[in-house]
C-alpha positions in Angstrom: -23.2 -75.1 37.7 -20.1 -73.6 38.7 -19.2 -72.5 42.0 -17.0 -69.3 41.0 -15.1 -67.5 43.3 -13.5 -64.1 42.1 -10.8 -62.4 44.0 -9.6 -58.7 43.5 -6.3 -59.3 45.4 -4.7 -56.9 48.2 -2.0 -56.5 50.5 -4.1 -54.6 53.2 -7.2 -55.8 51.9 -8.8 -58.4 49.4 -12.1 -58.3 47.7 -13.7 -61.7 47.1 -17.3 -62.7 45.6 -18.7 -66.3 45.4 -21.0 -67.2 43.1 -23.5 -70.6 43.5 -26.3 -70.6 41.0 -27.0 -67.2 40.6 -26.7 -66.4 43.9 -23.6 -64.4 45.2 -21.8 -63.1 48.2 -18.9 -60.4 48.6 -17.3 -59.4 51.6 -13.3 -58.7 51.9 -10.4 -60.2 53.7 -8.8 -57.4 56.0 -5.1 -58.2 56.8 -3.1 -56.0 59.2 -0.3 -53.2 58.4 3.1 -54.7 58.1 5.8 -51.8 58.7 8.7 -54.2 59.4 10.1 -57.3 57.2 9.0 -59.4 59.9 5.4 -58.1 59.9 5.2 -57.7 55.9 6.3 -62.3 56.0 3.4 -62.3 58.7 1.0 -60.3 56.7 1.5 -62.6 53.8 0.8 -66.2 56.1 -1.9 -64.6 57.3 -3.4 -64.1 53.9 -2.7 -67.4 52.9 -4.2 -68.6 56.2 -7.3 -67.0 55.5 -7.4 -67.9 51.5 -6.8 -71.4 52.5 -10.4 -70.9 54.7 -12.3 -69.9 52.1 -11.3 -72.6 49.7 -12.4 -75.4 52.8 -15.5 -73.2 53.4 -17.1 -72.5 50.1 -15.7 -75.0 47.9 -15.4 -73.1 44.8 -14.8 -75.3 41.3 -12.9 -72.3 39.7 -11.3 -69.4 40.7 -10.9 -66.1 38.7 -8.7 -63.6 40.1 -7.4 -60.0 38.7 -3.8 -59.9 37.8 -0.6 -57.8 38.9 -0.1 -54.0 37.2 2.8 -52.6 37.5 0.8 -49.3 38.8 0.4 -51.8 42.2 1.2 -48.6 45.1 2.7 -51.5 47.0 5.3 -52.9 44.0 5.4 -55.6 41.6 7.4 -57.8 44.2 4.7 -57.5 46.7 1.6 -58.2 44.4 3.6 -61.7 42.7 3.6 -62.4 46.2 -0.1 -62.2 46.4 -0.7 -63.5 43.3 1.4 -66.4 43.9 -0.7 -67.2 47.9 -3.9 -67.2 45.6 -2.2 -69.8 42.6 -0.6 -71.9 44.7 -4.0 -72.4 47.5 -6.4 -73.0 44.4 -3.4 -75.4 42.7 -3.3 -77.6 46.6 -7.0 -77.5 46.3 -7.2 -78.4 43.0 -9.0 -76.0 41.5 -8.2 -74.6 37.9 -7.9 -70.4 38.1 -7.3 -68.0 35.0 -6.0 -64.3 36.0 -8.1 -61.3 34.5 -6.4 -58.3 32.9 -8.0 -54.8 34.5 -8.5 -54.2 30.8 -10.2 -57.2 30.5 -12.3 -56.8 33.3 -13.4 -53.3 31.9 -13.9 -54.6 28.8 -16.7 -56.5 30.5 -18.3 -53.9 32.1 -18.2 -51.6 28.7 -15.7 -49.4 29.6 -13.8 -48.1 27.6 -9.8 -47.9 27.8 -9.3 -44.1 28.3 -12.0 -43.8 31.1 -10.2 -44.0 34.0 -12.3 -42.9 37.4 -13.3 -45.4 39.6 -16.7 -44.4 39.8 -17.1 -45.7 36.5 -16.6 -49.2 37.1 -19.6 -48.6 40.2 -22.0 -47.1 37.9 -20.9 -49.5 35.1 -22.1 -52.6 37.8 -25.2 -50.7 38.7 -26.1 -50.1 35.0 -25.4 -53.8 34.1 -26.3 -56.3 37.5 -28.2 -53.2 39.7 -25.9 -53.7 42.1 -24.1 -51.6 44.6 -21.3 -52.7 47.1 -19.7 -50.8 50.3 -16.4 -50.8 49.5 -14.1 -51.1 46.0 -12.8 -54.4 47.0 -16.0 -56.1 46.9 -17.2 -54.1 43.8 -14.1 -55.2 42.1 -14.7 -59.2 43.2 -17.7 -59.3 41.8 -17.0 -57.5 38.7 -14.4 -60.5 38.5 -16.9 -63.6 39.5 -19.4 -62.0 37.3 -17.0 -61.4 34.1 -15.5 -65.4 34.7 -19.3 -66.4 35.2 -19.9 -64.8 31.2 -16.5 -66.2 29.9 -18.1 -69.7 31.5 -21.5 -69.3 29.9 -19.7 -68.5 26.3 -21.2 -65.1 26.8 -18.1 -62.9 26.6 -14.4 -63.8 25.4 -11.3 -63.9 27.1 -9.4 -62.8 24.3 -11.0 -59.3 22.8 -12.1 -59.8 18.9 -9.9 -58.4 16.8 -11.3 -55.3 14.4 -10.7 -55.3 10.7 -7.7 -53.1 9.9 -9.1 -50.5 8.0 -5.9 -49.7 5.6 -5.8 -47.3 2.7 -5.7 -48.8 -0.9 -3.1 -46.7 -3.0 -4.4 -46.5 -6.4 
């Protein structure tokens, strides 16, 4: 069985879920405020600090995390940053990773692409694992674990199916 760590990556704050045979656990990874360039290289040790301690404490096999958008409110630079701390700790740990699309991760939970509340990815989870979490961070993580447990398990694709093109014949 895999020990699967999802993370839905932050600057302020970063949701993660570990799941060990069927059993799971979220919580989230609250990193101080940076207003200066000083604070803002701190902030970003400090993550890696702490994303380096939960590799050494849970052991995870794989790692699934949620890509960069370029809708980040903190910028593009900022999340490669991010995204780069969580590559790099699972790469010195050596443990393989694949980055999930929001769409893909949506796609999992059976919503669909011009649905765009928040609230639907909640009562998407509850429909799906009865599950409810107290913040977004850890309701995203686990929407992460659980969609990289199914792409495990053969029981969802990465890659969406593609639909037959349904073109007009021209008589």
């Amino acid at each position: 069985m895999s020990r699967i760590l999802g993370i839905d990556p932050g600057k302020i704050n970063c949701g993660l879920c570990f799941i060990n045979d069927k059993e799971f656990k979220t919580w989230k990874i609250s990193i101080f405020k940076a207003e200066s360039k000083l604070e803002k290289i701190n902030q970003l040790v400090q993550l890696e600090i702490e994303i380096d301690n939960v590799f050494r404490e849970f052991e995870p096999t794989i790692m699934f995390h949620e890509g960069i958008s370029f809708g980040e409110k903190f910028g593009v630079a900022e999340s490669g940053k991010i995204e780069y701390i969580l590559q790099r700790t699972a790469f010195n740990h050596g443990i393989p990773f694949t980055v999930l699309s929001n769409m893909t991760i949506r796609r999992f939970l059976g919503i669909s692409k011009g649905e765009k509340t928040k609230d639907l990815i909640s009562l998407a989870i509850y429909k799906k694992f009865n599950q409810e979490f107290a913040s977004q961070d850890q309701r995203d993580s686990f929407a992460i674990a659980k969609c990289g447990e199914a792409i495990l398990a053969g029981e969802f694709q990465l890659i969406a199916p593609k639909k037959p093109s349904k073109k007009k014949v021209v008589k």
